[in-house]
C-alpha positions as MATLAB code, in Angstrom:
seq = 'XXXXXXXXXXXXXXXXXXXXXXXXXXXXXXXXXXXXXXXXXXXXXXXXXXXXXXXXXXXXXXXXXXXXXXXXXXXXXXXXXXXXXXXXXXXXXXXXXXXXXXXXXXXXXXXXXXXXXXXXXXXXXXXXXXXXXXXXXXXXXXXXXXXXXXXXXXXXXXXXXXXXXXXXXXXXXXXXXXXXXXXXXXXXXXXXXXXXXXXXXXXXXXXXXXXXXXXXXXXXXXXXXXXXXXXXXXXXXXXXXXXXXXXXXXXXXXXXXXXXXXXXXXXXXXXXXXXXXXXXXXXXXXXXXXXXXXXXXXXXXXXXXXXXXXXXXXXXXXXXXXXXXXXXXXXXXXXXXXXXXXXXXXXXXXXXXXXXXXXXXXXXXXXXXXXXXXXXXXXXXXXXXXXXXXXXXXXXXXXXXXXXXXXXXXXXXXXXXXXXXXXXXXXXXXXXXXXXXXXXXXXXXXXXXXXXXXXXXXXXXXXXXXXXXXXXXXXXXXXXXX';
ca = [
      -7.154   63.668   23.623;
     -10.712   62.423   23.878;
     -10.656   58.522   25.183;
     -14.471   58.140   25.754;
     -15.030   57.033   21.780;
     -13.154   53.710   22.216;
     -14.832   52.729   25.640;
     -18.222   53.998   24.391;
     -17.070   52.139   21.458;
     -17.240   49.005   24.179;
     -19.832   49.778   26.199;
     -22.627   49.702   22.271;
     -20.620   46.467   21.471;
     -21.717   44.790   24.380;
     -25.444   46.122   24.628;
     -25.509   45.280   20.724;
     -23.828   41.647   21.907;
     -27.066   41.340   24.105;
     -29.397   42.431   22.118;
     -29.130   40.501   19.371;
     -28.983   37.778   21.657;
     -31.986   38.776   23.003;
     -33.830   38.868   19.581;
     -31.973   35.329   18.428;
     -33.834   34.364   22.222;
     -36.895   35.806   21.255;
     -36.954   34.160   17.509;
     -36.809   30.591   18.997;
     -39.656   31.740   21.779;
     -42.152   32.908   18.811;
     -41.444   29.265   17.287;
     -44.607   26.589   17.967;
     -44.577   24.144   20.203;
     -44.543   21.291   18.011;
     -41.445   22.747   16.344;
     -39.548   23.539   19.761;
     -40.322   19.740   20.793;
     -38.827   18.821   17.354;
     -35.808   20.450   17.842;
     -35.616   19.048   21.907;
     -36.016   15.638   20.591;
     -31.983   15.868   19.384;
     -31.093   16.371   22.274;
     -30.227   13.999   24.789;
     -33.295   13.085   27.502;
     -31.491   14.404   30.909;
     -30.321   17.736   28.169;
     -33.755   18.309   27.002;
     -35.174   18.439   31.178;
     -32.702   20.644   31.495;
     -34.279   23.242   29.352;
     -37.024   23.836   31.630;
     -34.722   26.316   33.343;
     -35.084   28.921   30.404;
     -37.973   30.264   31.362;
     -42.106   29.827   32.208;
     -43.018   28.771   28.690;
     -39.982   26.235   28.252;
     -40.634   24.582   31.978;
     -43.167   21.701   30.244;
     -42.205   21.794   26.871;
     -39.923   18.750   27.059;
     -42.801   16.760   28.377;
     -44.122   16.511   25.327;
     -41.039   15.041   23.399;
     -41.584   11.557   21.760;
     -37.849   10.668   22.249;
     -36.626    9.461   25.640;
     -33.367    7.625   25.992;
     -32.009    6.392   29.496;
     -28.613    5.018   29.989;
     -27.292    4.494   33.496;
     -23.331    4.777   33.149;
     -22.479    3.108   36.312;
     -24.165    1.809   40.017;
     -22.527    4.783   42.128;
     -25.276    6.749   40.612;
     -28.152    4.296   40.562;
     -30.006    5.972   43.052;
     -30.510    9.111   40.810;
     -31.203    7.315   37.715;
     -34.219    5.616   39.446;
     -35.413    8.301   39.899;
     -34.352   10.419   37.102;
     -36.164    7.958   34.728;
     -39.634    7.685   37.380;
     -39.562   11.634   37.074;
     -39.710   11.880   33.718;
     -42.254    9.563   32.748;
     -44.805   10.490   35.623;
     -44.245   14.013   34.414;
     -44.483   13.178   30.453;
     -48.277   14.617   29.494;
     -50.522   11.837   27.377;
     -48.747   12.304   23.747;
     -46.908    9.819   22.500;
     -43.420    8.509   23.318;
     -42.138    7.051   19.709;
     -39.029    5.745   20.500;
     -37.698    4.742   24.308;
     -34.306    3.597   24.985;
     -33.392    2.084   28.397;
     -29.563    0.829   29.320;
     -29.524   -0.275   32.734;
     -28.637   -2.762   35.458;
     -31.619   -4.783   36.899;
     -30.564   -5.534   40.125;
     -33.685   -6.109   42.229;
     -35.744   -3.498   40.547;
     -37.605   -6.172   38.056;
     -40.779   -4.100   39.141;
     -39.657   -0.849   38.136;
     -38.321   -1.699   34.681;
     -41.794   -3.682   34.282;
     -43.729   -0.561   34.785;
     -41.490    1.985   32.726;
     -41.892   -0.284   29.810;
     -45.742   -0.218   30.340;
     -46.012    3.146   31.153;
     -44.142    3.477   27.276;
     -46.601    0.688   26.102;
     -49.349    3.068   26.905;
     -48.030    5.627   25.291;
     -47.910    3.673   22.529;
     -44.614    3.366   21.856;
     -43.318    2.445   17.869;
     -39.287    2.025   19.073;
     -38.501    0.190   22.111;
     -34.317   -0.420   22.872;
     -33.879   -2.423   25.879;
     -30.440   -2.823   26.976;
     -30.537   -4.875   30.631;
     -27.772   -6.596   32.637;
     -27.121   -7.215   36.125;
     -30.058   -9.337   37.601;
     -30.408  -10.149   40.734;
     -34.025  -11.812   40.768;
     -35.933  -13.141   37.894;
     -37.356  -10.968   35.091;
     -40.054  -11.750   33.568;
     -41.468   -8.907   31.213;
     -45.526   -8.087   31.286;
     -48.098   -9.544   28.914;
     -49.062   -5.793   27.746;
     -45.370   -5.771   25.452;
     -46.376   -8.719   24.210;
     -49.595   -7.272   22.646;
     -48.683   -3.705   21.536;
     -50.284   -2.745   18.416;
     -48.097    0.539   18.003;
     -44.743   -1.323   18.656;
     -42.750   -1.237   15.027;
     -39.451   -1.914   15.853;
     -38.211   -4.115   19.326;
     -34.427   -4.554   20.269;
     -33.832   -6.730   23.512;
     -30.580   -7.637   24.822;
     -30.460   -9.460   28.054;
     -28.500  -12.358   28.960;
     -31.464  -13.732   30.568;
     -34.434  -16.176   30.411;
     -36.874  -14.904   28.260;
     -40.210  -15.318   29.943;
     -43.169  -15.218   27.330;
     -47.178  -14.824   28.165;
     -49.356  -17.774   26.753;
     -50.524  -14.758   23.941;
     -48.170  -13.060   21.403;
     -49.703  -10.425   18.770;
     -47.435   -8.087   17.681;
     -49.864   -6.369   14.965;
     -47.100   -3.939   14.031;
     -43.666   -5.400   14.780;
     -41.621   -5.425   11.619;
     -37.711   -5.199   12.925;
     -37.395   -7.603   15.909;
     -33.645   -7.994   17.157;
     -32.382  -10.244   20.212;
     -29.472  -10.408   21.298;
     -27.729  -12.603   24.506;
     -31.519  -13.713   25.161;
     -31.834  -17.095   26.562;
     -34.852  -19.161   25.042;
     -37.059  -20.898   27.707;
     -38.727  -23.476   25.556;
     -40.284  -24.881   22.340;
     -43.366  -23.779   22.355;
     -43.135  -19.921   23.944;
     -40.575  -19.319   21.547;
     -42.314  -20.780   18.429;
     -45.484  -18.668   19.589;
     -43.024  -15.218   19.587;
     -42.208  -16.574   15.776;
     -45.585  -17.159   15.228;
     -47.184  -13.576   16.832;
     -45.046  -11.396   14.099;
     -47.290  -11.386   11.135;
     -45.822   -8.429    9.443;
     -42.234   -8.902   10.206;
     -40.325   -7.699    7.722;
     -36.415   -8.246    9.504;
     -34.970  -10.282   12.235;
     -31.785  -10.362   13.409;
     -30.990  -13.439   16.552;
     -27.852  -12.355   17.779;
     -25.503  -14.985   20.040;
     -29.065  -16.605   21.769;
     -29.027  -19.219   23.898;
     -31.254  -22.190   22.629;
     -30.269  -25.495   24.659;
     -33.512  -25.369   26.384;
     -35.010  -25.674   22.461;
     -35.518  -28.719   20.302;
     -36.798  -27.571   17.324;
     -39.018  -24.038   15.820;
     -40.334  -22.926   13.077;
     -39.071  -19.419   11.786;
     -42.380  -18.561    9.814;
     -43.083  -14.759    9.037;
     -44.575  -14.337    5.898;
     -43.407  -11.161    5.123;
     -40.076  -11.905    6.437;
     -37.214   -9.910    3.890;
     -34.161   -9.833    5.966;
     -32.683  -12.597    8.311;
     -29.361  -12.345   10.182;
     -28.246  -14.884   12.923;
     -24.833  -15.197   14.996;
     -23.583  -18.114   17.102;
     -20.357  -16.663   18.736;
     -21.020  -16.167   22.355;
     -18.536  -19.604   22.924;
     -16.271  -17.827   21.291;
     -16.066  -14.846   24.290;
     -14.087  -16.038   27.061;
     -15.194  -12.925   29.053;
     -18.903  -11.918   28.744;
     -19.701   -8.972   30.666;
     -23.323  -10.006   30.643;
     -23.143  -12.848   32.879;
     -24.317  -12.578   35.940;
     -25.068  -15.369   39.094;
     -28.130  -16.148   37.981;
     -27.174  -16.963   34.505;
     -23.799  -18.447   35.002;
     -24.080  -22.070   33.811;
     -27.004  -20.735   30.977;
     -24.399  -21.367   28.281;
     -23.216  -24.752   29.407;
     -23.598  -26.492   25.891;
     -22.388  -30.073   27.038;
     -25.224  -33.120   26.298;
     -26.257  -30.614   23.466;
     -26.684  -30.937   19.819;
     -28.439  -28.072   19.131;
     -31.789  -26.484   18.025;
     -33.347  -27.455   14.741;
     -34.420  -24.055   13.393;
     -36.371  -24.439   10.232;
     -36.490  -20.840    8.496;
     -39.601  -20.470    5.919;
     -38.318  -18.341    2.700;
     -41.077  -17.263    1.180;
     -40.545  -13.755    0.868;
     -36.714  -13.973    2.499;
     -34.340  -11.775    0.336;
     -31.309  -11.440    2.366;
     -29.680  -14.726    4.615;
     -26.792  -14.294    6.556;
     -25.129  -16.331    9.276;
     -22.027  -15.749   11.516;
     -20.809  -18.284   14.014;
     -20.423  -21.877   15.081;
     -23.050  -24.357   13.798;
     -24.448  -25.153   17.124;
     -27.988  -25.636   16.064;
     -29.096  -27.446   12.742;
     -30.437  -24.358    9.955;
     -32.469  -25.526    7.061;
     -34.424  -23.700    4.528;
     -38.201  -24.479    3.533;
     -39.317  -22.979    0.253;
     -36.057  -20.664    0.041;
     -36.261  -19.662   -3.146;
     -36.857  -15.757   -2.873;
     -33.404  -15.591   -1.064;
     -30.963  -13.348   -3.612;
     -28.304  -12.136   -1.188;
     -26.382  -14.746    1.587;
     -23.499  -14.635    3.484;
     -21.978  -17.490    5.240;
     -19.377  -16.495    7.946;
     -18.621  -19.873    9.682;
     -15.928  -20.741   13.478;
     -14.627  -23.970   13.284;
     -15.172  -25.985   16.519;
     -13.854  -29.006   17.566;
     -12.436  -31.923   15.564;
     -14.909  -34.187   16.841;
     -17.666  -31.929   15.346;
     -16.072  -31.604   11.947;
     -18.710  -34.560   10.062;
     -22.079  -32.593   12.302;
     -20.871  -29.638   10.646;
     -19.850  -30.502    7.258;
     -23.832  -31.562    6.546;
     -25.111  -28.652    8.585;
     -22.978  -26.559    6.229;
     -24.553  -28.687    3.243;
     -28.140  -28.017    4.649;
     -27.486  -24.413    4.415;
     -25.430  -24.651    0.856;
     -28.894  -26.620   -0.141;
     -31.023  -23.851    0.783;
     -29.276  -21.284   -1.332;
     -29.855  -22.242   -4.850;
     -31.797  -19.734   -6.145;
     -29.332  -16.775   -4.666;
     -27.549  -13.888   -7.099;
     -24.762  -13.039   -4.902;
     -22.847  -15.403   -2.093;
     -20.423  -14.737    0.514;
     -18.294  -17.862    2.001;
     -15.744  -17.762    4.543;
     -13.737  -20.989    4.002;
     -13.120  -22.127    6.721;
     -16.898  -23.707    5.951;
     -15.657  -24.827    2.730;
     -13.003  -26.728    4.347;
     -15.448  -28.533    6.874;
     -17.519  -29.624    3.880;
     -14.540  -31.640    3.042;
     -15.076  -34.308    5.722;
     -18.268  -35.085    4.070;
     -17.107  -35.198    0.861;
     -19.691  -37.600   -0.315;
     -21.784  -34.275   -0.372;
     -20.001  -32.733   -3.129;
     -22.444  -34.417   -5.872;
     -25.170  -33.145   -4.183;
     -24.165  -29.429   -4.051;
     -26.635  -27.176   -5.923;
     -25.890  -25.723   -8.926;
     -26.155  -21.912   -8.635;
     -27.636  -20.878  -12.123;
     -28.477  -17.361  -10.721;
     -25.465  -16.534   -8.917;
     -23.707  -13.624  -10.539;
     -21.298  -12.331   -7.584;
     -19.072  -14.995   -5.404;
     -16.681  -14.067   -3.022;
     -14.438  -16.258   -0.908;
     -13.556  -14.913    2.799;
     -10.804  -16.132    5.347;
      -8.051  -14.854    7.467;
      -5.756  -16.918    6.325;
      -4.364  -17.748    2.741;
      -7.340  -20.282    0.684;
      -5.911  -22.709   -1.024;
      -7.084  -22.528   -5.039;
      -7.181  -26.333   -5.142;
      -9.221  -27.352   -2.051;
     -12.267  -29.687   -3.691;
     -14.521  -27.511   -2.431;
     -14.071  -24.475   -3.555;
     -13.369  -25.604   -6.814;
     -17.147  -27.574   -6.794;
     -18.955  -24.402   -5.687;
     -17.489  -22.511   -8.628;
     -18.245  -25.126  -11.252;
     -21.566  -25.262   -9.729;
     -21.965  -21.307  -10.862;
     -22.329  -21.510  -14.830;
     -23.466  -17.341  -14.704;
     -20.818  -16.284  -12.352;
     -19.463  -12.462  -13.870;
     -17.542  -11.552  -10.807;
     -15.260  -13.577   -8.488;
     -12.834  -12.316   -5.201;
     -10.530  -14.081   -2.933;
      -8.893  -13.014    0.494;
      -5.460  -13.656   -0.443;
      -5.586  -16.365   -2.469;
      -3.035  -19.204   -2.963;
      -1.678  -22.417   -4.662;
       0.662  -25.193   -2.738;
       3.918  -25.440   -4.184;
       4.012  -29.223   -4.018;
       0.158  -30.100   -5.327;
       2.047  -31.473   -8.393;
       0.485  -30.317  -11.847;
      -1.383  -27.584  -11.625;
      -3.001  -27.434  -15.401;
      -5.083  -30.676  -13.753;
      -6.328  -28.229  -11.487;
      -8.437  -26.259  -13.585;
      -9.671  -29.881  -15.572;
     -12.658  -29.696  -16.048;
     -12.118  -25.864  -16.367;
     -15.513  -23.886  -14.845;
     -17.629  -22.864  -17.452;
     -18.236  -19.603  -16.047;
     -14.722  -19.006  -17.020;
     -14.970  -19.908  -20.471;
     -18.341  -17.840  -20.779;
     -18.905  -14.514  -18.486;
     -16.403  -14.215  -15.431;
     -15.372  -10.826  -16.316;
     -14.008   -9.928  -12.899;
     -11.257  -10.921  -10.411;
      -9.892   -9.621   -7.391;
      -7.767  -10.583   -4.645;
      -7.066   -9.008   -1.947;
      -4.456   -9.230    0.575;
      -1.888  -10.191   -1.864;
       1.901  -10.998   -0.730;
       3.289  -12.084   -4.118;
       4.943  -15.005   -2.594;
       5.412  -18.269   -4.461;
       2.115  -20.010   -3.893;
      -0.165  -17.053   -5.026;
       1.662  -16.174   -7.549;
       1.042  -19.357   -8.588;
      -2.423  -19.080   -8.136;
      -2.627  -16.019  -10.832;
      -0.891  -17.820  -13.051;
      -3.513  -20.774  -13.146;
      -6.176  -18.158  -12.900;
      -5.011  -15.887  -15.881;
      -4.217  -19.135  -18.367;
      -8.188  -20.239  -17.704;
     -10.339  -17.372  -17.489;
     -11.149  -16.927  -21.392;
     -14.218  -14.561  -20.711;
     -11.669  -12.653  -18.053;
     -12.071   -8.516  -18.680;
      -9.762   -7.473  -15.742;
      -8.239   -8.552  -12.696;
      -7.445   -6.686   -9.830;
      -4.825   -7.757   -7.090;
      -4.708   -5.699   -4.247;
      -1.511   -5.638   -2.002;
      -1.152   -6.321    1.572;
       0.182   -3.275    2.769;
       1.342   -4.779    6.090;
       3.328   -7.021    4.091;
       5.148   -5.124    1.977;
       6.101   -2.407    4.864;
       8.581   -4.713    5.972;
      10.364   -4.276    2.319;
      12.911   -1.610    2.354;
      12.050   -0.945   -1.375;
       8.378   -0.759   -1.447;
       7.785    0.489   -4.896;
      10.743   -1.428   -6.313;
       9.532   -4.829   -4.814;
       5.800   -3.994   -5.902;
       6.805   -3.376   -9.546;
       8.681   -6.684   -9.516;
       6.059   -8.478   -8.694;
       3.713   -6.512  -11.399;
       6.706   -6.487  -14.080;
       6.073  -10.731  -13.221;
       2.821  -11.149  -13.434;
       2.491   -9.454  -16.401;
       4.628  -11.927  -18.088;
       2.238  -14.811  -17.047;
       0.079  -16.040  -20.175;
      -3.860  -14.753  -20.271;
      -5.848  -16.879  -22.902;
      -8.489  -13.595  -22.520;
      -6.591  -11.158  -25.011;
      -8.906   -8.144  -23.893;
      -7.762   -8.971  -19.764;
      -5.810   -5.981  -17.885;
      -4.203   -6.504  -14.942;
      -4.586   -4.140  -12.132;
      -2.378   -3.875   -8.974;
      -3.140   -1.720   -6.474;
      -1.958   -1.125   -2.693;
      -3.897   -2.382   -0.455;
      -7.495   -0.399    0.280;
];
């Protein structure tokens, strides 16, 4: 019997095998540069180097790339990183570099990161992600990032002094994020403010401001503003180094009065402890705000209730409104404020955040949603009413006229079914007139620990739809929890 078929049979599989790779090869070799480039920039920086192996034509190619991204994963390999990074942009020809992304530890190598991020600067860079940590000696970035008319979008995170030039123009700059960065003083931080004409979104994540009295936050064109305080709340931040180790020390401080000009802000949100005094100037563009608010200490509860007002004040004009309440609840030592509340004739959307159960009844609450005659759509964490806050038709006296006139919507999440929030859909179904549908959505957590999930679930429903709903067209949803 003839055997040579099969193995010949082999042998043309494999020399097919390699030819077509061959001609797959070839396809991506008759592709233009510009296209080749393209297709390097997905790659990662130290991958697309590595194609210079391929052959002649592919040994520069990657020079050319506008994407370079550095991130040095740990010291044992510092040494090569150095010089990885070095390599690269001596050896990247004149094009541009669009977007450069450097994660590193400073050490004592302020000189080195100073002249990479020129060396982009000249290549007029458009993204710039700086990621730096570890210092050892002072940083204090050159005057030409300052003034780079191609820059379009700057992220810095360092927990470190910021050290600014006596001129700030950044022609182009319109999404400017900093996060951990420790301001040096009024008037260098005012002027970075000041030299964004264009700026279209900031974000100020968990900065350091105790060596700030007071700035203006000015852009004109400013749409989008987002601002944490939580960095007190991090027991272990892996950013601090020797030379920064007291630069969070808040003691003797009572914060940084930021004054935010709204002309063209759309979007407001704010996540943290009140440490520094916000207030609005000329806020009314603002449609969208979120208030996410860390209690501190009870000896900071009256600072915080007005701080909370001054916020509250600035939002008037908004069309949807996030709350967390533990900010409602602060407002409560001040409740001489209440009167003063605006009334939110725009706002449409309103929901109430928290971890922990809110209380239907607290003053507050209640205040911000009589305050919101146009309100169509309402949601709670879980919500609740206390068993022993005595009559609970008072509650809802005067009743909130959105209720009477266009809250169509409900929900709740997180829902138990326990005493106190069943109570609280009681009071809510025998108000809301206007009320199209309500949706309660179960805590699934909860209701694990039931042996008879389904059975304990329609209980609860089987209840609730017994409650009385002055809104004849109102369903009742119940759903497990999403």
């Amino acid at each position: 019997m003839d055997v040579s078929f099969p193995l010949n049979s082999g042998k043309n599989r494999k020399f097919r095998k390699k030819q077509n790779a061959k001609k797959r090869r070839k396809r991506i070799d008759d592709l233009p540069d510009l296209i080749i480039q393209h297709i390097l920039s997905y790659l990662s920086t130290e991958e697309a180097v590595r194609t210079s192996i391929l052959s002649k034509r592919w040994k520069y190619l990657w020079t050319s790339i506008p994407k370079l991204d550095f991130d040095e994963e740990g010291l044992d390999r510092r040494m090569m990183f150095m010089k990885f990074v070095e390599r690269v942009l001596a050896l990247h020809d004149p094009s541009d570099i669009k977007k450069f992304s450097l994660s590193c530890n400073v050490q004592y190598d302020t000189s080195h990161i100073n002249a990479w991020i020129c060396s982009v600067v000249m290549h007029k860079v458009q993204v710039l992600k700086l990621y730096l940590r570890n210092f050892q000696e002072p940083l204090a970035l050159l005057p030409c990032l300052f003034t780079c008319e191609s820059l379009e979008v700057l992220i810095l995170h360092m927990f470190h002094s910021l050290k600014l030039p006596s001129s700030i123009s950044f022609s182009s700059l319109k999404f400017l994020a900093l996060e951990k960065v420790i301001f040096s003083d009024d008037y260098s931080t005012q002027q970075l403010f000041t030299g964004c004409p264009i700026l279209e979104d900031l974000s100020i994540i968990d900065c350091i401001w105790k060596n700030v009295k007071a700035v203006c936050i000015s852009s004109p064109m400013l749409q989008r503003f987002f601002i944490t305080d939580k960095y007190l709340l991090d027991d272990e931040n892996d950013d601090k180094d020797d030379l920064n180790a007291e630069a969070d020390d808040q003691n003797d401080f009572n914060g940084c009065q930021v004054v935010i000009f709204g002309t063209s802000l759309k979007s407001f949100s704010f996540d943290g402890q009140l440490i520094n005094d916000y207030c609005f100037y000329n806020p009314s563009s603002i449609v969208d705000a979120s208030i996410q608010f860390f209690k501190r200490d009870a000896e900071y509860n009256f600072l915080d209730a007005h701080r909370v007002f001054k916020l509250l004040s600035g939002l008037g004009n908004v069309e949807k409104l996030t709350l967390d309440v533990d900010a409602l609840e602060v407002l409560s030592y001040a409740k001489e404020l209440f009167a003063h509340l605006p009334v939110f004739y725009k706002l449409t959307r309103l929901n109430f955040e928290s971890a922990f159960p809110i209380e239907f009844d607290l003053e507050a609450l209640l205040t911000i949603i009589r305050n919101s005659p146009c309100l169509n759509y309402l949601s709670f964490g879980t919500v609740c009413l206390p068993t022993y806050c005595g009559n609970h038709d008072l509650i809802m006296n005067p009743v909130p006229s959105c209720f009477v006139t266009n809250l169509k919507t409900i929900e709740i999440f997180g829902f138990g079914g326990d005493e106190k929030e069943m109570h609280a859909v009681k009071i809510l179904l025998g108000s809301a007139s206007a009320l199209e549908r309500i949706v309660i959505i179960c805590d699934e957590f909860y209701f694990e620990f039931h042996e008879d999930l389904k059975k304990k679930q329609k209980e609860i429903f089987e209840q609730i739809l017994l409650f009385p709903r002055v809104s004849r067209s109102c369903t009742v949803h119940f759903l497990l929890g999403i």
